[in-house]
ROLO-779295 format. One record per residue (C-alpha): residue in one letter; x, y, z. Coordinates in Angstrom, 2 decimals. Each point is the difference from the previous one (the first is absolute). Layout:
{'a', {X, Y, Z}}
...
% end
This chain:
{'x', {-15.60, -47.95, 6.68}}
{'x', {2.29, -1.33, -2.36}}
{'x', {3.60, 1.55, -1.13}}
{'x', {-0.44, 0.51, -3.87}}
{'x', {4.33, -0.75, -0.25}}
{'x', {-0.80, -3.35, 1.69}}
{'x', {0.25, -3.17, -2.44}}
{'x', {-3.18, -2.32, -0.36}}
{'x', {0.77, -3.04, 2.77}}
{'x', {0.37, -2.03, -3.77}}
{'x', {2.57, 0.03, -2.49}}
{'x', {-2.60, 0.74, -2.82}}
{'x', {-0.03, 3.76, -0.97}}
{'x', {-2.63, 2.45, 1.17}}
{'x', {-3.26, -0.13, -1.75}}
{'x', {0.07, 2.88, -2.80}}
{'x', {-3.00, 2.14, -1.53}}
{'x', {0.26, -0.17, -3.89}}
{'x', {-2.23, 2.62, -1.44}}
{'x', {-1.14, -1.38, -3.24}}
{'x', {-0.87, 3.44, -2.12}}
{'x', {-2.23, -2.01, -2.71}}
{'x', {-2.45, 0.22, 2.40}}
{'x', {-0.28, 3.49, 0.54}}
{'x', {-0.26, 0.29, -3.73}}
{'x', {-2.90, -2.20, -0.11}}
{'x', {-1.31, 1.86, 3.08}}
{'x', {-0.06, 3.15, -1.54}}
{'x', {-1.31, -0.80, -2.86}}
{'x', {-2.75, -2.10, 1.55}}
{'x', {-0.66, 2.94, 2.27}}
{'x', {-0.14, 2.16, -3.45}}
{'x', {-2.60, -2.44, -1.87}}
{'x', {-2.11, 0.12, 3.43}}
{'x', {0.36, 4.29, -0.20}}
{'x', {-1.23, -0.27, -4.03}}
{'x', {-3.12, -2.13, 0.85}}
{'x', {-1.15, 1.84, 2.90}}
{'x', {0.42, 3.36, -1.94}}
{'x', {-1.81, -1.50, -2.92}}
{'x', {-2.53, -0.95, 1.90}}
{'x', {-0.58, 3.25, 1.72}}
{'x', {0.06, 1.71, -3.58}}
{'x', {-2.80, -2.64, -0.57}}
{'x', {-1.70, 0.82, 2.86}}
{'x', {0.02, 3.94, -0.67}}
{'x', {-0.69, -0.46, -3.32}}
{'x', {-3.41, -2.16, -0.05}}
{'x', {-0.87, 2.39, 3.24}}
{'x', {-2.86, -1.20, 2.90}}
{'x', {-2.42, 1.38, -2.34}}
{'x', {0.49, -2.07, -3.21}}
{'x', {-1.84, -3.53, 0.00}}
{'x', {2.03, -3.30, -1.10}}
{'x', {-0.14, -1.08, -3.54}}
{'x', {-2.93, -1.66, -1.28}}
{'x', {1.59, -3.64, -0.69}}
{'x', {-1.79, -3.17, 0.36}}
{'x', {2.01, -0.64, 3.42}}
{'x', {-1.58, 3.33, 1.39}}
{'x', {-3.49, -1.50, -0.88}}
{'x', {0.80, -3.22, 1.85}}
{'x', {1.25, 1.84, 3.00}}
{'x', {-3.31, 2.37, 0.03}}
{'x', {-2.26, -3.39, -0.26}}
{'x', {2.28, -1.97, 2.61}}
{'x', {-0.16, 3.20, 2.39}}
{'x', {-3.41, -0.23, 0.01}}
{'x', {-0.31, -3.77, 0.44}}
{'x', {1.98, 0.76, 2.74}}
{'x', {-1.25, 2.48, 1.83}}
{'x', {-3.86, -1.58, -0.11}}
{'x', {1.90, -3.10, 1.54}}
{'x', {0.88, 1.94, 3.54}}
{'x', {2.80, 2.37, -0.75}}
{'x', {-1.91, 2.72, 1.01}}
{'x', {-1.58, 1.40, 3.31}}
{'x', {-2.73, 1.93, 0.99}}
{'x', {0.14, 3.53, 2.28}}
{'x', {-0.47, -2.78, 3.11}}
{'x', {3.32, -1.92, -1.07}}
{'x', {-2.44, -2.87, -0.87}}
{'x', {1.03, -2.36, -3.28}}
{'x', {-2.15, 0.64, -3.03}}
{'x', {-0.55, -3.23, -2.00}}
{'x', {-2.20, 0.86, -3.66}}
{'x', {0.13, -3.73, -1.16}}
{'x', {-2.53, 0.37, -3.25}}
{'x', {2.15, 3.29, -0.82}}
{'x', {3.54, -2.05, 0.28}}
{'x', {-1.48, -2.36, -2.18}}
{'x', {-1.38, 2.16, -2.82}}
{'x', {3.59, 1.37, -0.15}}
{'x', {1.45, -3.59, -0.20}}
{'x', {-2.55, -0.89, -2.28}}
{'x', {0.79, 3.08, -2.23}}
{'x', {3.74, -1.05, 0.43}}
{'x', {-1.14, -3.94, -1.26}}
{'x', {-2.02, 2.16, -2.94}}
{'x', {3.22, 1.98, -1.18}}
{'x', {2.34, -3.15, 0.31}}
{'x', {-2.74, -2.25, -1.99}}
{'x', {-0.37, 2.79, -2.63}}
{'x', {3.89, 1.12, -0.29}}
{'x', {0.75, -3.88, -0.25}}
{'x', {3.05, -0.05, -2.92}}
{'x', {0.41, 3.68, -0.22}}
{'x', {2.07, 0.57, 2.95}}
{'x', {3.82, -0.41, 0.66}}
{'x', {1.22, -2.99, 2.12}}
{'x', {0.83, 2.75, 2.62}}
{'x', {-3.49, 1.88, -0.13}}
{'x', {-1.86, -3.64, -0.11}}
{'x', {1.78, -1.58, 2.64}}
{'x', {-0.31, 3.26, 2.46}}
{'x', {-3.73, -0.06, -0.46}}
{'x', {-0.27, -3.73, 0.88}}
{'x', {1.50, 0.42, 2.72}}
{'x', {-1.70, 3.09, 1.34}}
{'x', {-3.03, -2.30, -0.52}}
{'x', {1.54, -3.01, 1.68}}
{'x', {0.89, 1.74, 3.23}}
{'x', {-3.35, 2.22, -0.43}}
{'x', {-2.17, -3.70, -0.11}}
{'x', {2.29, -1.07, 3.00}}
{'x', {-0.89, 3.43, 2.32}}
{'x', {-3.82, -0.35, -1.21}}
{'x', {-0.20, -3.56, 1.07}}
{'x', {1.52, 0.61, 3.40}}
{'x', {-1.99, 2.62, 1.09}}
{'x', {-3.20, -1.34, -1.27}}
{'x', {1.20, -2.95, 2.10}}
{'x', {0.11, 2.52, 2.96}}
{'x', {-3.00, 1.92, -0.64}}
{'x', {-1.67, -3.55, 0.33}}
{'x', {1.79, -0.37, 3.24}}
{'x', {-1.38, 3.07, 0.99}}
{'x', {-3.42, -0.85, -0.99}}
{'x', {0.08, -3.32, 2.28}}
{'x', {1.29, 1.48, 2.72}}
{'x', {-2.99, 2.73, 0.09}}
{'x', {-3.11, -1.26, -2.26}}
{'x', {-1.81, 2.63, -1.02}}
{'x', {2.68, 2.85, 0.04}}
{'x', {0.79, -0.31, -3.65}}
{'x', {-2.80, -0.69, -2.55}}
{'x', {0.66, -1.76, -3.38}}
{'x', {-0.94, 2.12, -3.40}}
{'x', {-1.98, -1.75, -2.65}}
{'x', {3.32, -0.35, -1.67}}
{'x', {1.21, -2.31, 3.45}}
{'x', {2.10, 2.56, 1.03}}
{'x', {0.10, 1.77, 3.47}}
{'x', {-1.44, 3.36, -0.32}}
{'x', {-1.73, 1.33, 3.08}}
{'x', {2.47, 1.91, 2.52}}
{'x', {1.48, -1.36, 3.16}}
{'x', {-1.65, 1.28, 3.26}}
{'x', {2.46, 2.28, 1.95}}
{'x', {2.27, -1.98, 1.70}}
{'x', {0.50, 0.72, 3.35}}
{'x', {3.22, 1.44, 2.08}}
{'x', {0.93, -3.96, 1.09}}
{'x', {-0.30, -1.10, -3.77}}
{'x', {2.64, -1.95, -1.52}}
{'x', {0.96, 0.66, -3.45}}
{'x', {-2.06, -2.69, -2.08}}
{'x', {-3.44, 1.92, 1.42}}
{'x', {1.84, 3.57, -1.39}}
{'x', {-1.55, -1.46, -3.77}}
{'x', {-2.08, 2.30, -1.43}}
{'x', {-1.75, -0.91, -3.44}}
{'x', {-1.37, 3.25, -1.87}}
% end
């Protein structure tokens, strides 16, 4: 241990601790804005309540036709843990989303426009992938997923087995 009267082995003074009280100002009041948001934001909370629905904007009818492009596109999961895949229902909601973009072309803001091209964007992207999979799928066990009239897969998966891997878990309603 070291004596606390002893002189550094240098000629230079001890190192000193200058407390700079700007900062704890800026702390405070940081600490202060943080308080005011979360507070609003719990008066928010209580005040629309779990039983109130969302506005109805046009960004809350993107999000319901994305959600269900989504979901049809393997987000969900049968009772056996198995992946759902409802191709010809993810595309009827992109489709619809193509429909309201086409029709709403010039009457949106830049914001609202550029939102719903890129919902459809990234919803094109996720369709083509797993219709890229489900084909996969399809050459891996002819037979196990028929093609609709419309040339999408719509017959249901057999039952995969406790050894499956996770490609054979497709199920198509």
């Amino acid at each position: 241990m070291t004596d606390p009267q002893q002189t550094p082995p240098s000629d230079a003074p001890a190192p000193s601790l200058h407390i700079d009280s700007d900062w704890k100002a800026q702390a405070e009041a940081e600490r202060a804005r943080l308080a005011e948001k979360e507070a609003a934001l719990q008066a928010r909370a209580a005040e629309a309540g779990s039983d109130k629905l969302p506005p109805a904007e046009f960004r809350s009818l993107i999000g319901l036709l994305a959600s269900q492009a989504v979901m049809g596109l393997g987000t969900m999961a049968d009772e056996k843990g198995r992946v759902v895949v409802d191709l010809e229902g993810s595309k009827f909601a992109i489709d619809l989303l193509q429909v309201l973009a086409d029709k709403t072309k010039g009457n949106l803001t830049p914001e609202e426009a550029g939102e719903l091209d890129e919902v459809l964007r990234e919803l094109k992207m996720r369709m083509a992938a797993i219709v890229r999979m489900v084909a996969e799928q399809m050459s891996r066990a002819p037979g196990s997923v028929a093609m609709s009239p419309g040339g999408m897969p719509s017959a249901a998966a057999p039952s995969p087995g406790p050894s499956s891997s996770a490609a054979s878990k497709l199920i198509i309603p």
